[in-house]
C-alpha positions in Angstrom: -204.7 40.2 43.5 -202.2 38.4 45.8 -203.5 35.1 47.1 -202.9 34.8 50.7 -205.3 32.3 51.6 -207.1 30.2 48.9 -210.5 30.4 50.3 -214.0 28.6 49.5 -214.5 31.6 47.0 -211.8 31.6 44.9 -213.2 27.7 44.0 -215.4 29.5 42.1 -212.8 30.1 40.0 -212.6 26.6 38.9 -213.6 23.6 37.0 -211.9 20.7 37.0 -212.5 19.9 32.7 -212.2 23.2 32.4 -209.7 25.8 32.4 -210.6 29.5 32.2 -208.8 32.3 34.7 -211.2 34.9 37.4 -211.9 37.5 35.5 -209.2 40.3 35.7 -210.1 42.9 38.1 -209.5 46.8 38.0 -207.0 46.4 40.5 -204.6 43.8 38.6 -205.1 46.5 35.3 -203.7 48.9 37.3 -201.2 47.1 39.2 -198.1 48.6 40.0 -196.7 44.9 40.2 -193.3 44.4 38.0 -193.6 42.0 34.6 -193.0 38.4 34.6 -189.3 37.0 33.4 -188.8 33.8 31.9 -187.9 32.2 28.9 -190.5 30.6 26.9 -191.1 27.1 27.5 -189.7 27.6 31.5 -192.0 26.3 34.5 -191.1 26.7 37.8 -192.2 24.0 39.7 -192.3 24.1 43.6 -192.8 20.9 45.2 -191.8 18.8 48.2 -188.6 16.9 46.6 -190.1 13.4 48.6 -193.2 14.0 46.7 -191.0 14.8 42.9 -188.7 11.9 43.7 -192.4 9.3 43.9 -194.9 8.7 42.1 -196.5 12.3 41.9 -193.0 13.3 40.7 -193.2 10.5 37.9 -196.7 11.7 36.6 -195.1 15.3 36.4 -192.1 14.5 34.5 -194.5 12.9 32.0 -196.8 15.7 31.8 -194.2 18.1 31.7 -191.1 16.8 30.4 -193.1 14.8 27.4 -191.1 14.6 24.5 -192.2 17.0 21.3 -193.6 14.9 18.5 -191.4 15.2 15.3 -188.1 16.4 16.0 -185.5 15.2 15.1 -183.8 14.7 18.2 -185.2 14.2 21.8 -186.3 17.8 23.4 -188.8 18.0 26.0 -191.9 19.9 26.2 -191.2 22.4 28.9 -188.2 23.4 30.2 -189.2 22.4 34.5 -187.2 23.8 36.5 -188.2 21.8 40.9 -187.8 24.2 43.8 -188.5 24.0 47.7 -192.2 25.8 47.9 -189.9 27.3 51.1 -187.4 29.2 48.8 -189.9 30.1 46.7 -188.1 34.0 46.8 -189.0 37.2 45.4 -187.0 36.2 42.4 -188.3 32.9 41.7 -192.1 34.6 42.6 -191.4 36.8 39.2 -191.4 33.6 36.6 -193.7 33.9 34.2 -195.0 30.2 34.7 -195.3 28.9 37.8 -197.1 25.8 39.3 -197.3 25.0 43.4 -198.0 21.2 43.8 -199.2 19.6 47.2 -201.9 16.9 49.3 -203.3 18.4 52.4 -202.2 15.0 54.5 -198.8 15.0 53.5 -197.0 17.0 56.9 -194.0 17.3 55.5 -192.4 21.2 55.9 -192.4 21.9 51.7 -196.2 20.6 51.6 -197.5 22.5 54.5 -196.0 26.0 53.2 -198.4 25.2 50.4 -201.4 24.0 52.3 -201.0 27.2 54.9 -202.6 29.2 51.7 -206.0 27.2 51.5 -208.5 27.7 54.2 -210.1 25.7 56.4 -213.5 25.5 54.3 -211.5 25.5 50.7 -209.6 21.9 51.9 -213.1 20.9 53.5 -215.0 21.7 49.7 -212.1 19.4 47.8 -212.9 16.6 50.0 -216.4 16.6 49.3 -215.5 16.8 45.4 -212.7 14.7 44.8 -212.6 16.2 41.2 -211.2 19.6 42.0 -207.8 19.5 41.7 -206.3 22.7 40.0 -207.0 26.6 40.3 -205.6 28.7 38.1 -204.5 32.2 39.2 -203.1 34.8 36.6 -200.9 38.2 37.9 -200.3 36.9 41.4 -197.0 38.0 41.9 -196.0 39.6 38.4 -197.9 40.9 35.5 -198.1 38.7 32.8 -197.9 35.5 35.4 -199.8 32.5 35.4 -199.7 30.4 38.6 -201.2 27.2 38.8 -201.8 25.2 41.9 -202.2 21.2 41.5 -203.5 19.5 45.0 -205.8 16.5 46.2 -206.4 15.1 49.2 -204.0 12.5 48.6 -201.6 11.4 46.6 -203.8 8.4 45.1 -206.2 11.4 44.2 -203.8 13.4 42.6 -202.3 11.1 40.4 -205.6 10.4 39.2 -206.7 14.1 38.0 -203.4 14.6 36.7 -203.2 11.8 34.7 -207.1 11.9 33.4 -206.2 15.3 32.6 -202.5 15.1 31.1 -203.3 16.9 27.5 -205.0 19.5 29.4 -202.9 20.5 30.8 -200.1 20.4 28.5 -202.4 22.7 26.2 -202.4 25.0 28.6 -198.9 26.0 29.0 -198.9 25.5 25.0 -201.7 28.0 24.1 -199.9 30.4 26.6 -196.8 29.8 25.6 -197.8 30.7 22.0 -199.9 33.6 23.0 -197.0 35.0 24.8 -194.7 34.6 21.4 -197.4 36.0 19.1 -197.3 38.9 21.0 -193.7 39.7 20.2 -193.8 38.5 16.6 -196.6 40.2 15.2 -195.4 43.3 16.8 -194.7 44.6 13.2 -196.5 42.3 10.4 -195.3 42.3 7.0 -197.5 43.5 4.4 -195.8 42.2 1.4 -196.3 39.1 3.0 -200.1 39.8 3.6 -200.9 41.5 0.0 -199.3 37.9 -1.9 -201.1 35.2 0.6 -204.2 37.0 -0.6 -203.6 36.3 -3.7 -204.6 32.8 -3.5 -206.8 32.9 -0.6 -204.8 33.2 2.6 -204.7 35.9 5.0 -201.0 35.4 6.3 -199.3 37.2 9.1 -195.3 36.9 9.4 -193.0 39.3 11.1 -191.8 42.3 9.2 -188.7 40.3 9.0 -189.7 37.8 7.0 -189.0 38.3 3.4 -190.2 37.0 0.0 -188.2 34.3 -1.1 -190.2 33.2 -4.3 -194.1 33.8 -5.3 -195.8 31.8 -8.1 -199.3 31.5 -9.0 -200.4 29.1 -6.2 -196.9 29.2 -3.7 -195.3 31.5 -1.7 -192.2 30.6 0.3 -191.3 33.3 3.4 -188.1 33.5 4.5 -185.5 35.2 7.0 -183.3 36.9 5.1 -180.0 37.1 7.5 -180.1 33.9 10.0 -177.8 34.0 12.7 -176.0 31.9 15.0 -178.2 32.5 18.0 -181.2 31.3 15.8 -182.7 28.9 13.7 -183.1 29.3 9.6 -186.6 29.2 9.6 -188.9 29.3 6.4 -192.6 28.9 5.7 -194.1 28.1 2.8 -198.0 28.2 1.2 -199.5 26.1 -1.3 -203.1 26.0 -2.7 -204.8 23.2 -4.7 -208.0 21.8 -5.4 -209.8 20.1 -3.0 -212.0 17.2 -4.9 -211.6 14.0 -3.2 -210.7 12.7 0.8 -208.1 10.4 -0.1 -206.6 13.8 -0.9 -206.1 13.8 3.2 -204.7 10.5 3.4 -201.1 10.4 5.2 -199.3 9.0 2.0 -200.9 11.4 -0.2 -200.4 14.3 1.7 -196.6 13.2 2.2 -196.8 13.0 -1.8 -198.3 16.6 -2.0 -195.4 17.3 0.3 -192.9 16.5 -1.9 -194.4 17.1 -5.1 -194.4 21.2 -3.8 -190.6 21.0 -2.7 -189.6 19.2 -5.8 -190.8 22.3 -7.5 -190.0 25.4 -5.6 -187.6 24.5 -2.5 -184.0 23.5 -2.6 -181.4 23.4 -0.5 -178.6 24.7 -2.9 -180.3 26.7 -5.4 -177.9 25.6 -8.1 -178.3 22.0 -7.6 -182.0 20.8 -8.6 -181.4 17.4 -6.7 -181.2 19.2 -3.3 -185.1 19.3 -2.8 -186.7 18.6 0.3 -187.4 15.3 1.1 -189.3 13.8 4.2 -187.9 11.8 6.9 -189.5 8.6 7.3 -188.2 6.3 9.9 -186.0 8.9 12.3 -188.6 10.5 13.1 -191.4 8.7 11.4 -194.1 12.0 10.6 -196.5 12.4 13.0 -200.2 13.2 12.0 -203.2 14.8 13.7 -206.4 16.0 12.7 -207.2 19.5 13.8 -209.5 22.4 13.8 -208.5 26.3 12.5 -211.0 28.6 12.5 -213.8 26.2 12.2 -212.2 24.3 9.2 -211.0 20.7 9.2 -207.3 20.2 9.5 -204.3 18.2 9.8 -201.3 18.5 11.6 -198.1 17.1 10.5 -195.1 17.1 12.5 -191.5 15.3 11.8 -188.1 15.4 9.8 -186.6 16.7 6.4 -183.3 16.1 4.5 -182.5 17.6 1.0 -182.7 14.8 -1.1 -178.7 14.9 -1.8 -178.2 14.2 1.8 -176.5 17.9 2.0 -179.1 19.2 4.8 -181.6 18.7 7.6 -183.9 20.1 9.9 -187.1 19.8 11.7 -190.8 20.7 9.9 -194.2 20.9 11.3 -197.7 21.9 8.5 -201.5 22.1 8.6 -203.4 20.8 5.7 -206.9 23.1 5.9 -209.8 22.3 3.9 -212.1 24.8 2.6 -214.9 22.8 1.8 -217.1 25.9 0.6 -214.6 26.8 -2.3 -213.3 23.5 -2.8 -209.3 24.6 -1.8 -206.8 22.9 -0.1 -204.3 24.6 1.7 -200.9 23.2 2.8 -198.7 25.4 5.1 -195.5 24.5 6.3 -192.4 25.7 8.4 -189.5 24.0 8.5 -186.2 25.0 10.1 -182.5 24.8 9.5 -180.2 24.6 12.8 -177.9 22.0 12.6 -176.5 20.5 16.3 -179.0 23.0 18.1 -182.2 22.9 19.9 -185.2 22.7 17.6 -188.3 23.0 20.2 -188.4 26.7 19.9 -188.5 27.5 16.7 -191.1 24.8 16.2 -193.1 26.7 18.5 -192.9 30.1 16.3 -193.3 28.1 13.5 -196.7 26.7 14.9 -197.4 30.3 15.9 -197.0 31.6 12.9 -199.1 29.5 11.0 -201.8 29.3 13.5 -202.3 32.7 13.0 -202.9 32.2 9.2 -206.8 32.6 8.3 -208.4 32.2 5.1 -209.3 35.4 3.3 -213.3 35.7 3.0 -214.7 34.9 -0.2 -216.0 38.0 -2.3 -219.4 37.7 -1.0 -218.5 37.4 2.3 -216.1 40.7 2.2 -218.9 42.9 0.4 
């Protein structure tokens, strides 16, 4: 459905703490419309350049061009790439993420070539609820398109619901963004992968490509079996303990658990028991975060390895999931060799990847 005029109706459509699409219609199903293009992590972002260059601008940049947490170098979150809402082509109207920004009393050109597509009454309800500030429109222009439009009144208003609502909407270019790559990885799941995580309670899903590096009781480490140039040397690996105490969760002790696991099982030179993994603790210092998965307590961890021999290093992000039922704690991690490269993409299949982990059902849940 092509939005011509953003009318009083398609308010409906929105919530300003909340962020869910119209419901697709027949017609977008069976839309003859072409498919989005883009690579992942890309927004296109038409604004007036007065308003980028100010303080709108300023509150964009931090939204959008945030630094990632726990790399090892400085990569921002989203790749933004600022046109003129008037050369806003056929082209540019393909991207797969787009996001129109504008106040209905700024007169400048750019701005009114935005404003032209709300009506009369739609303007009229925004200024009787300050609060609405974003609509969300998916398939516009391209299948597999979101567009997002960001307005206020002014720019005071603005700035206000974009800053209240920062890790919004961060999360939701980042749950898209990883929606959009789990689509292409799990294509083709491997099953070896599958049958050994079940082994010790995991229900793991990995890319055909990923291949069994080594398998013990309680561990499994995935890996790619050819890297390449083009990409990063990414593994995963899975660990299960008992879960008996909550000092088990504290950031030290799961930094111990870390490296008590790769002192064991991961090295960087298999011949050389010093090259273990190691974690980076001042550059970058980890970065922790409690979580949810599947209804389970979790953490996050995000930040930097080095083999202990100082031979290699890389990026890593893990989730530390309690299953309080059984009494298990699982660690999973991903960490990534690319040396002199970009690390924000992998670390976004990692995260994929192991978001789309689950723990197996217990014996009396399966029968």
């Amino acid at each position: 459905m092509s939005i011509k005029t953003i009318s009083t109706a398609m308010f409906l459509c929105i919530a300003a703490m909340a962020f869910w699409s119209c419901e697709e219609t027949e017609e977008s199903k069976n839309s003859t419309k072409p498919k989005a293009r883009g690579a992942v992590g890309e927004i296109i972002l038409a604004i007036d350049s007065t308003k980028w260059d100010g303080p709108v601008g300023r509150v964009l940049k931090d939204i959008f061009q945030e630094d990632v947490r726990g790399l090892i170098r400085d990569e921002t979150m989203f790749d933004v790439r600022k046109v003129d809402p008037r050369g806003m082509n056929r082209m540019l109207k393909m991207a797969t993420n787009i996001v129109y920004v504008t106040t209905f009393d700024d007169k400048k050109a750019a701005s009114q070539n935005i404003n032209a597509l709300f009506s009369k009454e739609a303007k009229e309800q925004a200024a009787e609820d300050p609060s609405k500030y974003i609509l969300r429109s998916e398939d516009e222009f391209a299948i597999g398109q979101e567009v997002i439009y960001l307005f206020g009144n002014n720019e005071e208003e603005l700035i206000n619901n974009l800053t209240a609502n920062k890790s919004k909407l961060q999360n939701l270019f980042q749950v898209r963004e990883r929606n959009r790559l789990e689509r292409v990885l799990l294509s083709r799941k491997s099953s070896a992968a599958k049958m050994a995580g079940r082994e010790f309670g995991l229900e793991i899903n990995v890319p055909a490509s990923y291949q069994i590096a080594k398998a013990d009781n309680n561990f499994l480490w995935l890996r790619q079996p050819t890297p390449r140039t083009d990409r990063a040397d990414i593994s995963l690996f899975f660990y299960e303990t008992d879960y008996t105490s909550e000092e088990q969760l504290f950031p030290e002790a799961l930094l111990e658990l870390r490296e008590k696991i790769t002192r064991q099982h991961i090295y960087g030179d298999p011949n050389n028991r010093n090259s273990y993994l190691v974690t980076e603790r001042v550059d970058p210092s980890p970065v922790f975060s409690n979580f949810s998965i599947n209804n389970n307590f979790a953490i996050e961890i995000r930040g930097g390895w080095k083999t202990n021999n100082l031979s290699m290093g890389g990026s890593f992000m893990a989730y530390v999931i309690v299953d309080d039922k059984n009494g298990k704690l699982y660690y999973m991690e991903g960490f990534l060799y690319y040396p002199n490269e970009a690390h924000r993409e992998a670390i976004r299949e990692i995260e994929t990847l192991l978001l789309a982990t689950e723990l197996s059902p217990s014996e009396d849940q399966a029968s």
